[in-house]
C-alpha positions in Angstrom: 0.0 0.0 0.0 0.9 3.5 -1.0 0.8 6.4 2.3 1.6 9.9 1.7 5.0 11.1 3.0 2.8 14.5 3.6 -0.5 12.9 5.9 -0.7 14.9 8.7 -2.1 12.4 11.2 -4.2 14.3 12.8 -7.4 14.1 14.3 -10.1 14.2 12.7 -8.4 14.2 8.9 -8.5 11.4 6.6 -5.2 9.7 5.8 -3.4 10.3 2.1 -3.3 6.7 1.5 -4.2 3.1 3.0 -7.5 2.2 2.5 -9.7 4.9 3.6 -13.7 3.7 4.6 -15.9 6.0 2.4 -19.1 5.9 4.6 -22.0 6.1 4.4 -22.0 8.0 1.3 -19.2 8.3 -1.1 -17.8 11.6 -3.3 -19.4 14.7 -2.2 -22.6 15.0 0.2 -25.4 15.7 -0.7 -25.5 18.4 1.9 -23.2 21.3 1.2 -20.7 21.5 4.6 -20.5 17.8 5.1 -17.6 16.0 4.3 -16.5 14.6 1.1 -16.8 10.9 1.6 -18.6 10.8 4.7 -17.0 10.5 8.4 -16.4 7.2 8.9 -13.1 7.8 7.9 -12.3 10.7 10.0 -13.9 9.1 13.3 -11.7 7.0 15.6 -12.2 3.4 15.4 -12.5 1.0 18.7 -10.4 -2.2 18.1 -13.1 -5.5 19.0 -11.2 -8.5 18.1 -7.4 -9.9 17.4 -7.2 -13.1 16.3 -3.6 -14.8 14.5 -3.1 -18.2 13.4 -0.4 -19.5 10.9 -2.5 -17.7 8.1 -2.1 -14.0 9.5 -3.6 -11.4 11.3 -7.0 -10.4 11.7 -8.2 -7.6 13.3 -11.5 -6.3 13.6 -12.6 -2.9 14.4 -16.3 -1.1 15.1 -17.5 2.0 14.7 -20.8 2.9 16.5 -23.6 5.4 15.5 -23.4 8.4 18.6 -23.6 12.2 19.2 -20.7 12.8 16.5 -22.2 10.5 14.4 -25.5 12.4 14.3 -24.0 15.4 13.7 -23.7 14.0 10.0 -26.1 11.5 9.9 -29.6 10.9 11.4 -29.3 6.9 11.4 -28.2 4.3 14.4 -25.9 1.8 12.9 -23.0 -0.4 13.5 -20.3 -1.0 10.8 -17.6 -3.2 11.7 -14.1 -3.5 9.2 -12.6 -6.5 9.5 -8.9 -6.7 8.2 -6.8 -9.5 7.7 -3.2 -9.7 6.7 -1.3 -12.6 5.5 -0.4 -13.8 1.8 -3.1 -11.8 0.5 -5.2 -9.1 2.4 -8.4 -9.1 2.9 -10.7 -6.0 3.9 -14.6 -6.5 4.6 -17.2 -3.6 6.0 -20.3 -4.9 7.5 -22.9 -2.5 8.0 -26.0 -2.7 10.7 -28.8 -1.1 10.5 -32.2 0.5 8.6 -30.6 2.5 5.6 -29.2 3.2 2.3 -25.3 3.7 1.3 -22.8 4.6 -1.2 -19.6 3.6 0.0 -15.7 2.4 -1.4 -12.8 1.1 -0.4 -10.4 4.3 -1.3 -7.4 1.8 -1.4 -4.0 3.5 -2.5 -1.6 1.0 -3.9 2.2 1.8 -4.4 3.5 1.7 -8.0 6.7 2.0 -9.2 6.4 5.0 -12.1 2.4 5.7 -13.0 3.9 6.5 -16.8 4.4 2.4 -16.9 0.9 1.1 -14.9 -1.8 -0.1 -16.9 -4.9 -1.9 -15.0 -7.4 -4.3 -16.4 -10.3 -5.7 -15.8 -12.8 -2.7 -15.5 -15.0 -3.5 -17.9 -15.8 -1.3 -20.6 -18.2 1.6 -20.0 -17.0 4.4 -17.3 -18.5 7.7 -16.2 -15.3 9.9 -16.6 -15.3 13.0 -13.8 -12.8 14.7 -15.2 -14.5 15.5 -18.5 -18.2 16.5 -16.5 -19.0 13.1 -15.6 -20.1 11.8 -19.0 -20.2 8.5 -19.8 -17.5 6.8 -22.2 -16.3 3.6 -23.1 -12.5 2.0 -22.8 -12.1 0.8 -25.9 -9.2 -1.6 -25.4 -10.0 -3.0 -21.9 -6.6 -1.4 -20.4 -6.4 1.5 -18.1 -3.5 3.7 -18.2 -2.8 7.2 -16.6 -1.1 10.0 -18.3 -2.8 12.8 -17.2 -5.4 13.3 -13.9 -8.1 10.4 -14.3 -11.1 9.7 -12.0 -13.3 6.9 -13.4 -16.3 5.4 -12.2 -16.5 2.1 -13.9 -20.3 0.6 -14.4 -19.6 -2.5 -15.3 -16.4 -4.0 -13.9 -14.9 -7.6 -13.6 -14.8 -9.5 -10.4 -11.5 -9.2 -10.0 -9.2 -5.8 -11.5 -5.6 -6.5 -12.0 -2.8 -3.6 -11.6 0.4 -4.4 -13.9 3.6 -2.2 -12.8 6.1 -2.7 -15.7 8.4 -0.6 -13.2 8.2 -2.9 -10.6 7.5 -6.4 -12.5 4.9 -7.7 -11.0 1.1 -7.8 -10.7 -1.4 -6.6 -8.2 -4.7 -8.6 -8.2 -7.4 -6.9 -6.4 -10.7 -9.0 -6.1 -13.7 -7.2 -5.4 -16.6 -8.7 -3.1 -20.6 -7.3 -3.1 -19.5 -4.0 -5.0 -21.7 -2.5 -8.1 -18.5 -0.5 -9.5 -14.4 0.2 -9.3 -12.9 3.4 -9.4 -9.9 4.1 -10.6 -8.1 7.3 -9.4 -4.9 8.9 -9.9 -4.4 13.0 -9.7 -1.8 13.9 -12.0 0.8 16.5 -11.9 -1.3 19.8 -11.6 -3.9 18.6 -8.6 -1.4 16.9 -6.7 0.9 20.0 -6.8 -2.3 21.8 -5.5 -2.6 18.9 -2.4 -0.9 20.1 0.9 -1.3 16.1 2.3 0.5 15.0 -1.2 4.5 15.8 -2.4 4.4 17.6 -6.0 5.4 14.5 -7.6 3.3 11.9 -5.4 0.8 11.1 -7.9 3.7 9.2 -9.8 4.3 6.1 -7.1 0.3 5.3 -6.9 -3.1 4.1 -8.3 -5.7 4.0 -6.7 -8.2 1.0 -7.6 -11.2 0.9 -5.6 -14.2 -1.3 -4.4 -17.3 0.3 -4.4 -21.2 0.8 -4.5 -21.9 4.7 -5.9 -24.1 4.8 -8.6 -26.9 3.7 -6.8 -27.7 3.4 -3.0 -27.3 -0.1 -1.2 -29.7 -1.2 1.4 -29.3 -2.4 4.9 -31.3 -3.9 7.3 -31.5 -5.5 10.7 -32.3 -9.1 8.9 -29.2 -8.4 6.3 -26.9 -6.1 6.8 -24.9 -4.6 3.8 -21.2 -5.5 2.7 -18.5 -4.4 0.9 -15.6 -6.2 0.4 -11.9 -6.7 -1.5 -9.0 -9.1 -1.5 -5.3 -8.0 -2.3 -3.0 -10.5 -4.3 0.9 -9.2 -5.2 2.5 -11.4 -7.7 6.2 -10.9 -9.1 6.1 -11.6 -12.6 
């Protein structure tokens, strides 16, 4: 994973890299003064359960609906990320409650030179936010980034699969109960205009993301909703 030699760490502010929770909505709210993203990834986290066997790590964390909560959102919920780390990684959200999401996975994966990444496995059609979110099609099936690109992609494979020529090798990323993938990288001009973000950081990552955004997911007490990825490196 890719962090940000610039994130502040502070309280309160999302961290340049990782895998930041978008929840419960994803891009800009609805309401103007609420955060971009929602809060769940601004909140602090209480650690429930560590578990380690001769598979990896698991940890599992909970965030509970409260007074800050509210300040943001009207709805009681639970939503519990469960992380664990061994030959792959695997990241789950679980959400509790009566309501409806958008959420992603904002997950930030070190490259070695963006000029020489190319991702497949998006599928074809895409609603491009850089060019006033109109939809377009990838023509060849590949990916690449030579400028700013933000991509919401409507119908993507199971599984998207990160190629670093750079680096030789592959980075599988298998998405779990998701309706979309976005891929994300800032380019030279933004990320010179990003205090958390070094001029040239937008070379050494991609970001390839699990989510649900282009139409609301339900939860409920019976089912509660999930989102999900798994994270496979491979030298080639």
């Amino acid at each position: 994973m890719w962090l940000s030699n610039n994130t502040p760490f502070k309280t309160g502010v999302a961290l340049r890299g990782g895998v930041p929770i978008c929840w419960p909505w994803f891009g800009p709210a609805a309401q103007q003064g609420l955060p971009s993203h929602g809060f769940a990834r601004n909140l602090p986290w209480a650690l429930k359960a560590h578990n380690e066997d001769d598979n990896g790590v698991m940890l599992t964390f909970e965030l509970q609906s409260s007074e800050a909560t509210r300040k943001y959102w009207p709805h009681d919920f639970t939503l519990l990320a469960r992380f664990k780390v061994g030959k792959t990684c695997e990241i789950g959200l679980e959400a509790h409650g009566e309501f409806a999401t958008t959420s992603a996975l904002h997950s930030y994966f070190n490259v070695g030179d963006i000029a020489n990444v190319k991702v497949s496995g998006l599928g074809d059609r895409f609603i491009d936010k850089v060019n006033d979110a109109k939809e377009d099609v990838l023509a060849d099936g590949i990916q690449t980034f030579p400028d700013r690109t933000d991509r919401v992609y409507l119908n993507p494979e199971a599984c998207s699969v990160i190629h670093d020529a750079t680096l030789n090798r592959t980075i599988d990323v298998v998405h779990h109960h998701h309706l979309n993938v976005v891929g994300w990288n800032p380019g030279p001009a933004l990320s010179v205009s990003m205090g958390d973000m070094p001029d040239d950081g937008y070379k050494t990552f991609v970001c390839v993301e699990t989510v649900y955004a282009t139409a609301p997911q339900q939860a409920t007490e019976e089912k509660p909703s999930r989102l999900a990825q798994t994270i496979c490196v491979a030298k080639r």
